[in-house]
Chimera marker file (.cmm) of the C-alpha trace (Angstrom):
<marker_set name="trace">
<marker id="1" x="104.323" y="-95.776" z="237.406" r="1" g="1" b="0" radius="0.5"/>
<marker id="2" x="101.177" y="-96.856" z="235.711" r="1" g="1" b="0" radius="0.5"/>
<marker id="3" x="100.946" y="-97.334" z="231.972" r="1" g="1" b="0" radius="0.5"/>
<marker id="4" x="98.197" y="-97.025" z="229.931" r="1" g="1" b="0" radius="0.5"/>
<marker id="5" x="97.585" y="-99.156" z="226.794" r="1" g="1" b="0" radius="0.5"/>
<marker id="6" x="96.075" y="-97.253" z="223.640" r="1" g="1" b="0" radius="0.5"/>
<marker id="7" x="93.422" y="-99.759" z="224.154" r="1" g="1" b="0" radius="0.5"/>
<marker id="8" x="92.677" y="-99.393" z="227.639" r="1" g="1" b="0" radius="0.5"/>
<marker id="9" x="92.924" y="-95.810" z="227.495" r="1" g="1" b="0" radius="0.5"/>
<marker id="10" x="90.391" y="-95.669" z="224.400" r="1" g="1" b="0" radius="0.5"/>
<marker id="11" x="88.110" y="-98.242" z="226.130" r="1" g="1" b="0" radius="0.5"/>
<marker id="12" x="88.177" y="-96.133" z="229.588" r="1" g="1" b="0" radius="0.5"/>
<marker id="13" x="87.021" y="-93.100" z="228.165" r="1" g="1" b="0" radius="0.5"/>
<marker id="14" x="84.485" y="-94.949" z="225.753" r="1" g="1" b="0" radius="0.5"/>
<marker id="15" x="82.980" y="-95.972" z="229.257" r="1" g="1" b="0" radius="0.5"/>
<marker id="16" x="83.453" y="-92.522" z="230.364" r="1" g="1" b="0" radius="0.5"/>
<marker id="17" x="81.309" y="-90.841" z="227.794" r="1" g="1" b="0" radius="0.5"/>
<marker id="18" x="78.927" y="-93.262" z="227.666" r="1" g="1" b="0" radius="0.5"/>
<marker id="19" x="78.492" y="-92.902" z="231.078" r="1" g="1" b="0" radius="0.5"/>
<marker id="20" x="78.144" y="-89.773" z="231.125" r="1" g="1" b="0" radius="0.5"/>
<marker id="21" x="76.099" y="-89.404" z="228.023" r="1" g="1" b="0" radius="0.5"/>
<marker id="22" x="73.525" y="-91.782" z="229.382" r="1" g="1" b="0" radius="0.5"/>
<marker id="23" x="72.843" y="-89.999" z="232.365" r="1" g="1" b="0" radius="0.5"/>
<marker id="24" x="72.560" y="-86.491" z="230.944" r="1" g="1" b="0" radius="0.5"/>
<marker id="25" x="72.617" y="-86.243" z="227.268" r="1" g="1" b="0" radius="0.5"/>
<marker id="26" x="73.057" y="-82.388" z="227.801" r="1" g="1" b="0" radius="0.5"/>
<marker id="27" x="76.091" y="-82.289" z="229.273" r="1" g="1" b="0" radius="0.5"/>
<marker id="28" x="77.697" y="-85.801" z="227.446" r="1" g="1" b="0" radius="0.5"/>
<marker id="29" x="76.950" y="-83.644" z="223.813" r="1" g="1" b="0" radius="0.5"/>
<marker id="30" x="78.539" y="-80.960" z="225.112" r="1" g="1" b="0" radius="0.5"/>
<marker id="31" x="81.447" y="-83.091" z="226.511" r="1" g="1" b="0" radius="0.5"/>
<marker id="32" x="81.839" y="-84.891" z="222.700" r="1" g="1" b="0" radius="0.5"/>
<marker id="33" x="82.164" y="-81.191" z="221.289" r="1" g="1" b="0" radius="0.5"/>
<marker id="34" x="84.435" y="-79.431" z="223.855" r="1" g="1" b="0" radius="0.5"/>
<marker id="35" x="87.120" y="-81.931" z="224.344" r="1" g="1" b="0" radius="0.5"/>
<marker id="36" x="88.390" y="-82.973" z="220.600" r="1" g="1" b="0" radius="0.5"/>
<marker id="37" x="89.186" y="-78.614" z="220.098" r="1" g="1" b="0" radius="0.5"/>
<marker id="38" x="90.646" y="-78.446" z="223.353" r="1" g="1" b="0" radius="0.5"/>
<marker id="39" x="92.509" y="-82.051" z="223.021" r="1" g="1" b="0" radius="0.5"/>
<marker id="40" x="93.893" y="-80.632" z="219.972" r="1" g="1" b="0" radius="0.5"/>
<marker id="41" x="95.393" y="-77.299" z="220.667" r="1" g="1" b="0" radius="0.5"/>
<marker id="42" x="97.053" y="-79.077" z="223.446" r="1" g="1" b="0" radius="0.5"/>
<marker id="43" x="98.493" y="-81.836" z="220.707" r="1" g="1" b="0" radius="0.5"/>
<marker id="44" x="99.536" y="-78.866" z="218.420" r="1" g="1" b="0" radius="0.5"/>
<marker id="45" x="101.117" y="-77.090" z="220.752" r="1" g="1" b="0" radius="0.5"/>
<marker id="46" x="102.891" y="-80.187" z="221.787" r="1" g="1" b="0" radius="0.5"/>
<marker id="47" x="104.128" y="-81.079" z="218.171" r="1" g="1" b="0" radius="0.5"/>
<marker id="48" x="105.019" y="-77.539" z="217.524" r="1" g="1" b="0" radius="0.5"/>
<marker id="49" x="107.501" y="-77.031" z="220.917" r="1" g="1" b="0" radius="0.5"/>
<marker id="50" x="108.496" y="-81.013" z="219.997" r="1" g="1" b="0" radius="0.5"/>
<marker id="51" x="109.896" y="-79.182" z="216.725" r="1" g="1" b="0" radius="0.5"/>
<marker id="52" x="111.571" y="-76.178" z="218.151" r="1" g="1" b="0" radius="0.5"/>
<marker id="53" x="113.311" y="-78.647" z="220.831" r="1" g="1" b="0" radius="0.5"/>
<marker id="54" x="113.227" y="-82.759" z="221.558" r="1" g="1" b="0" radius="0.5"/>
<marker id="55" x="111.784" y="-82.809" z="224.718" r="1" g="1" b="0" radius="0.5"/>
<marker id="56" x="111.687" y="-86.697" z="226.734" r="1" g="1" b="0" radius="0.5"/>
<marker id="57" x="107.756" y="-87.068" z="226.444" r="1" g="1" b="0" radius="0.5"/>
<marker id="58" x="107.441" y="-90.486" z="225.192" r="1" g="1" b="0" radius="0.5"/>
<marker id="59" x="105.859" y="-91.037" z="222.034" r="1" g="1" b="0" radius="0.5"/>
<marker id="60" x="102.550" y="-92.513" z="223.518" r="1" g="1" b="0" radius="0.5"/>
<marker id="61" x="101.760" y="-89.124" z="224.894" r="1" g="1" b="0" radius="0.5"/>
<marker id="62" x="100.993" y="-88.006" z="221.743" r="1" g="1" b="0" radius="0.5"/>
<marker id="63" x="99.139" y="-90.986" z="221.010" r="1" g="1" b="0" radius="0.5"/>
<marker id="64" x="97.286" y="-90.887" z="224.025" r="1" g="1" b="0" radius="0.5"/>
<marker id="65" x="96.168" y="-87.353" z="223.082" r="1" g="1" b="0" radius="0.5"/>
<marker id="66" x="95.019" y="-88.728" z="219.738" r="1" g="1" b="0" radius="0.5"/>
<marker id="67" x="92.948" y="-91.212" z="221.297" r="1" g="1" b="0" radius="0.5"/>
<marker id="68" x="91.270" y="-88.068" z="223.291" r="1" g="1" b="0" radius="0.5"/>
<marker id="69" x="90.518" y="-86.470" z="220.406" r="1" g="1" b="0" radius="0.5"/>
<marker id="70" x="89.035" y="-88.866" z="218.874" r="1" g="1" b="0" radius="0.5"/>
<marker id="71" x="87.099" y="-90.893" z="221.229" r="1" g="1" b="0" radius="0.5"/>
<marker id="72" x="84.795" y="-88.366" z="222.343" r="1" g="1" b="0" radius="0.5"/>
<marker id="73" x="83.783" y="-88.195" z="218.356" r="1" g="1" b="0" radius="0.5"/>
<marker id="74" x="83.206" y="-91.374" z="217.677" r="1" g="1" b="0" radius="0.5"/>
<marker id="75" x="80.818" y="-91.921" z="221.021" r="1" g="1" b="0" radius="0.5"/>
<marker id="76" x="79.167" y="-88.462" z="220.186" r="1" g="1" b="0" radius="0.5"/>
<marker id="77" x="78.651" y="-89.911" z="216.286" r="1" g="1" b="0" radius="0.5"/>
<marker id="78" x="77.460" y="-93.501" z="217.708" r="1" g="1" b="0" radius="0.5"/>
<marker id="79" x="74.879" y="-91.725" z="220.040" r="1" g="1" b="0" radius="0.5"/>
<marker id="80" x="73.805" y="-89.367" z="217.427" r="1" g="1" b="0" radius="0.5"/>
<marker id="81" x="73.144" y="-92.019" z="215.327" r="1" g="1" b="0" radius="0.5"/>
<marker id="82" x="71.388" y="-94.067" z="218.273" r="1" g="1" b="0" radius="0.5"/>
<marker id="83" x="69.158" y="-91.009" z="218.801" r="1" g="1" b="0" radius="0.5"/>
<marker id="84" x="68.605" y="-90.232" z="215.451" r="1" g="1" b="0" radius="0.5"/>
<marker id="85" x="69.803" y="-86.989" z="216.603" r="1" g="1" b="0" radius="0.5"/>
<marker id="86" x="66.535" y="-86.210" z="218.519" r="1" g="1" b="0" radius="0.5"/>
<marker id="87" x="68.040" y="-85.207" z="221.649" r="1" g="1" b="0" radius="0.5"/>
<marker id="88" x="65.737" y="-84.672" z="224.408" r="1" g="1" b="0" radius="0.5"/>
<marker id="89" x="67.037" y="-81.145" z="225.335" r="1" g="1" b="0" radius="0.5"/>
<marker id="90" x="66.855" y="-79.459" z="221.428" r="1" g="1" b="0" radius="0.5"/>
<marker id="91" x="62.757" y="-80.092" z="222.660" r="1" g="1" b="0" radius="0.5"/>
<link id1="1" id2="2" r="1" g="1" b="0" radius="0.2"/>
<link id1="2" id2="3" r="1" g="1" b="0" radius="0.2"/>
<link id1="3" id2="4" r="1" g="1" b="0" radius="0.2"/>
<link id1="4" id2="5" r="1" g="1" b="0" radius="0.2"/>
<link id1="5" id2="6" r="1" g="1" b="0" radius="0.2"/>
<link id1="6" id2="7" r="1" g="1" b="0" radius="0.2"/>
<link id1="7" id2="8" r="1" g="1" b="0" radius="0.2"/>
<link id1="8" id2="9" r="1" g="1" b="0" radius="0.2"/>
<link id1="9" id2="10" r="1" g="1" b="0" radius="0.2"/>
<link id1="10" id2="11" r="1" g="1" b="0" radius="0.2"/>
<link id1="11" id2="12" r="1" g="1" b="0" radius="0.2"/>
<link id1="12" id2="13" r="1" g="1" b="0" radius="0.2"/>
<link id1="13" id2="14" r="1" g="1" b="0" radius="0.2"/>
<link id1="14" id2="15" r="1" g="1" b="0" radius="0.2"/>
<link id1="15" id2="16" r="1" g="1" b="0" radius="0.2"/>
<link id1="16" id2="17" r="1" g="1" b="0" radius="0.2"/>
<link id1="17" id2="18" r="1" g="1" b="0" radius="0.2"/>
<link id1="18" id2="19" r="1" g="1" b="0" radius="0.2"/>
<link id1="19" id2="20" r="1" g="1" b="0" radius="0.2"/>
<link id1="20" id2="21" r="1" g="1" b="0" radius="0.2"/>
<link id1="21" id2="22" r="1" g="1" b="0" radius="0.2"/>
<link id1="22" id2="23" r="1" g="1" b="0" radius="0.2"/>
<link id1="23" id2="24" r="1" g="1" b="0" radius="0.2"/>
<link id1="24" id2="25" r="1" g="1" b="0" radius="0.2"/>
<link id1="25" id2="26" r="1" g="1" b="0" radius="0.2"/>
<link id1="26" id2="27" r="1" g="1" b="0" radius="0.2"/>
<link id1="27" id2="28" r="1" g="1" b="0" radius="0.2"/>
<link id1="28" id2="29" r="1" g="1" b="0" radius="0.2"/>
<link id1="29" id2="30" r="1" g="1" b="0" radius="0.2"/>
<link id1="30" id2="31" r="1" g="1" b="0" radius="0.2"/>
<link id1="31" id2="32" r="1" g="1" b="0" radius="0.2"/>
<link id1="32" id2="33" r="1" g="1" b="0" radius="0.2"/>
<link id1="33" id2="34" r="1" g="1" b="0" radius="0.2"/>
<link id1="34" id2="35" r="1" g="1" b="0" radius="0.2"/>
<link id1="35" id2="36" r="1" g="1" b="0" radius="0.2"/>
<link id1="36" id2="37" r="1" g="1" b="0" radius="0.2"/>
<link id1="37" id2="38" r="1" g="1" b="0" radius="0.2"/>
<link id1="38" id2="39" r="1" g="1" b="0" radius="0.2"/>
<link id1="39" id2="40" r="1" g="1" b="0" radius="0.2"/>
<link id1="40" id2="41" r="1" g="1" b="0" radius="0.2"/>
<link id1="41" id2="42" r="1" g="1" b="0" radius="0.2"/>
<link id1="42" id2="43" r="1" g="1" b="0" radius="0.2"/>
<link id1="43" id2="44" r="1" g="1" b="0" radius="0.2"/>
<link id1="44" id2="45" r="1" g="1" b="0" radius="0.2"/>
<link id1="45" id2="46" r="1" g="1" b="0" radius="0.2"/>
<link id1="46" id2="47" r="1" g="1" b="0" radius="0.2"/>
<link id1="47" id2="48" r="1" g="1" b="0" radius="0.2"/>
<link id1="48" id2="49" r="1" g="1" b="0" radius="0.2"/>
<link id1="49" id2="50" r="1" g="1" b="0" radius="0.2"/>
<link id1="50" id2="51" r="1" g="1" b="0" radius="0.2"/>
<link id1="51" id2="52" r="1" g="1" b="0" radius="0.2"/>
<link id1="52" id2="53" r="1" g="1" b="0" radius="0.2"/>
<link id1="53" id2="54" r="1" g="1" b="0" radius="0.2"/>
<link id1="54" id2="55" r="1" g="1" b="0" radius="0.2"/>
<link id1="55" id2="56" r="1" g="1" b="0" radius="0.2"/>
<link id1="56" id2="57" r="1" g="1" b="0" radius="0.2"/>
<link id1="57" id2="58" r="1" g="1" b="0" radius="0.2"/>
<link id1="58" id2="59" r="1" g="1" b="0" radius="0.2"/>
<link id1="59" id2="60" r="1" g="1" b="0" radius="0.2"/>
<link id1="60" id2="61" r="1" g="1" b="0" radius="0.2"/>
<link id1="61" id2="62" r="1" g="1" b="0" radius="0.2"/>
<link id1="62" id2="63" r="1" g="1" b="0" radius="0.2"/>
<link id1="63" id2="64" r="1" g="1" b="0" radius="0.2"/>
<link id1="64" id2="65" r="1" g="1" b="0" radius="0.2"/>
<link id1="65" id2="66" r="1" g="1" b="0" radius="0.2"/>
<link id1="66" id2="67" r="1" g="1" b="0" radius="0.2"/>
<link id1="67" id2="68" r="1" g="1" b="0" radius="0.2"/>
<link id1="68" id2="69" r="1" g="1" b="0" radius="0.2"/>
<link id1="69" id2="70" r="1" g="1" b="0" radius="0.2"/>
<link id1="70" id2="71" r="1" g="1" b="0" radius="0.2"/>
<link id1="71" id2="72" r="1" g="1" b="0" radius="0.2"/>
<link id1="72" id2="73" r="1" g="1" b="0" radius="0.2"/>
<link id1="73" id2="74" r="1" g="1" b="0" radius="0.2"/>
<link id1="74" id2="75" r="1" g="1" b="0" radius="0.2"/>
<link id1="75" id2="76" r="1" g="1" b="0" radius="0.2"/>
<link id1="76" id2="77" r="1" g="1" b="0" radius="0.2"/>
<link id1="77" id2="78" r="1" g="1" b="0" radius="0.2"/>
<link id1="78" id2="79" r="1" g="1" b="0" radius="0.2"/>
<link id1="79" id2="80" r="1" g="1" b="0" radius="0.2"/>
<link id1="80" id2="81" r="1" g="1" b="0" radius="0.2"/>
<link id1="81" id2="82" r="1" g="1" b="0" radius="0.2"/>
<link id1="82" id2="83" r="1" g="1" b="0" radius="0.2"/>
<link id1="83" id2="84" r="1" g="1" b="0" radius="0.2"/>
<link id1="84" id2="85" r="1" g="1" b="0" radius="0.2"/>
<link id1="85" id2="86" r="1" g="1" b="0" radius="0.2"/>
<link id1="86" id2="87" r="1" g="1" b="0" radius="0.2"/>
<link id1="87" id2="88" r="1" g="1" b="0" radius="0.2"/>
<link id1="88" id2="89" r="1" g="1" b="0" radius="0.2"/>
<link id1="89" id2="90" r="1" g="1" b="0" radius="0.2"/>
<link id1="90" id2="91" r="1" g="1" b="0" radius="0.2"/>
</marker_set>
């Protein structure tokens, strides 16, 4: 099996939604703000059946869904900042 890093999984993804966000600003914004809500229901609903009964999901899953939540902000802030939040498509 293949394992992840917290730092190779938060450096992937930067690369993914930079990626993305350079190519189509549209659809990497909308990426940056759909994600971190979804990312974290997912998480809570993790931690809350983690409560009502141990499951074996290693600890880095939760980590890992951390790092989803908030990698997607902190490219979406960067590029916001970049643009000076002037985003071709609010034109």
């Amino acid at each position: 099996m293949f394992k992840l890093s917290l730092l190779e999984s938060f450096l992937l993804q930067v690369i993914f939604y930079c990626v993305i966000w350079l190519l189509n600003e549209y659809i990497g914004t909308l990426l940056c703000i759909i994600i971190p809500p979804i990312a974290l229901a997912v998480l809570t609903i993790s931690y809350i059946s983690e409560f009502i009964e141990k499951s074996k999901v290693p600890r880095s899953y939760f980590y890992h869904l951390w790092i989803l939540i908030i990698t997607p902000l902190t490219v979406g802030l960067a590029f916001t900042a970049v643009y000076g939040a002037n985003f071709d498509w609010l034109q």
